[in-house]
C-alpha positions in Angstrom: 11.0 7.3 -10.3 13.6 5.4 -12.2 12.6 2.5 -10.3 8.8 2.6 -11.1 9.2 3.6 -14.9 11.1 0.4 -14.9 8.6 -1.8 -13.1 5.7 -0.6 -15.5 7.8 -1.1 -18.1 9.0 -4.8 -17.5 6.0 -5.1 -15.9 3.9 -4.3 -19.0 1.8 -1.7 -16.4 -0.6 0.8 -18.5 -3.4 0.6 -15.8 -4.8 -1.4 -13.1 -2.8 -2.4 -9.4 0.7 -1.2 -9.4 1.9 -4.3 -6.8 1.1 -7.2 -8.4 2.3 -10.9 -8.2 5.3 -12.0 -9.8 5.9 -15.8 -11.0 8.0 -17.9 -13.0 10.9 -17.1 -11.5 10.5 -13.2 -11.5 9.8 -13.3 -15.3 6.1 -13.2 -15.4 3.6 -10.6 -13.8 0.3 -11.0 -13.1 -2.7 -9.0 -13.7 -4.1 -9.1 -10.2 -2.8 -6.8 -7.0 -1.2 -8.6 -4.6 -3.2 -10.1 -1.1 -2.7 -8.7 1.8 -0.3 -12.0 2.9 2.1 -11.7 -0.2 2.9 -8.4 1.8 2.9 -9.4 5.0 5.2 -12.5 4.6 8.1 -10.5 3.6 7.3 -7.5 6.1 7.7 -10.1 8.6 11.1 -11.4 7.4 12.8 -8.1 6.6 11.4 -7.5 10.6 12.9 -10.7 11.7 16.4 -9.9 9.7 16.8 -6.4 11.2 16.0 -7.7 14.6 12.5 -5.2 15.1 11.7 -5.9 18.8 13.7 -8.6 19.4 12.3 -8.5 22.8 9.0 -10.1 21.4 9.2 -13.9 20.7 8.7 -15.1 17.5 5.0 -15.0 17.9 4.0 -12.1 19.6 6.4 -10.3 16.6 5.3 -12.4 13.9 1.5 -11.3 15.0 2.3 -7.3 15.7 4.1 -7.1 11.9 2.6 -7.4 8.7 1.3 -5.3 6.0 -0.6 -3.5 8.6 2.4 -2.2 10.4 2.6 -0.7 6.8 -0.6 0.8 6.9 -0.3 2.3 10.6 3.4 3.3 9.7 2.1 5.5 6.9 -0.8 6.9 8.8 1.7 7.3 12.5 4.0 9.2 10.3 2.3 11.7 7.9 2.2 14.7 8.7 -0.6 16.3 6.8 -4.1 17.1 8.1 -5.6 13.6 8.9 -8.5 13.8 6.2 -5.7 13.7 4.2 -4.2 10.0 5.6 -7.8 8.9 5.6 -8.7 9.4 2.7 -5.1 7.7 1.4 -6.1 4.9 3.5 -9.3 4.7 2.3 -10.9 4.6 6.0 -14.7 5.6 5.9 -14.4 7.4 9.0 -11.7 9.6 10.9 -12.3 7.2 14.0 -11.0 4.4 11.5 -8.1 6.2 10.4 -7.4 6.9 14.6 -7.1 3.6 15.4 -4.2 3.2 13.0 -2.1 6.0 14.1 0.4 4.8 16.9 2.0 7.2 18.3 1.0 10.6 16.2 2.1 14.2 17.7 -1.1 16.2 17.3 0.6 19.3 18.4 3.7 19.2 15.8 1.9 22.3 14.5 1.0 24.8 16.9 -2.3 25.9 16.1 -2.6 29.3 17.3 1.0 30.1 15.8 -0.6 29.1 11.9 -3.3 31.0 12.8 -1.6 34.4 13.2 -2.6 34.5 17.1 
């Protein structure tokens, strides 16, 4: 929290996209949200740095992380009921939000046991 009361501070935040882009040598931040590639570029070096699948050339692991491996990270790993990560994710459809969870355990919560059964 510390963190982000800081960055809307400095930042001069009262409303609008909380990521934005920063210029002038980290002194100036802009009123827009950041594009998808302003993500990406340093998901893909922190990846390369920590040596992420370095089993994957550089391509195949420059093309399988990005700011997506953000997006199916969050939905792969919540675990809430998955209208919940759809909707986060803004996904019109439950199919949508699916296809970008990896490698989900649907049976974390036994069913019957919640249910009293």
């Amino acid at each position: 929290m510390v963190a982000l009361q800081t960055w809307l501070r400095l930042g001069r935040i009262a409303h609008g996209p909380l990521f934005r882009r920063v210029s002038g040598q980290g002194k100036k931040v802009g009123a827009d949200r950041l594009h998808d590639q302003e993500v990406a570029r340093p998901v893909k070096r922190a990846a390369r740095a920590a040596g992420v699948r370095g089993d994957l050339t550089e391509g195949e692991r420059h093309r399988l992380f990005a700011g997506h491996s953000l997006r199916a990270g969050l939905a792969s790993s919540a675990e809430v009921n998955e209208r919940y990560v759809q909707k986060q994710l803004g996904d019109a459809s439950a199919e949508m939000t699916r296809k970008y969870q990896r490698r989900r355990d649907r049976f974390r919560v036994n069913l019957t046991k919640a249910s009293g059964l």
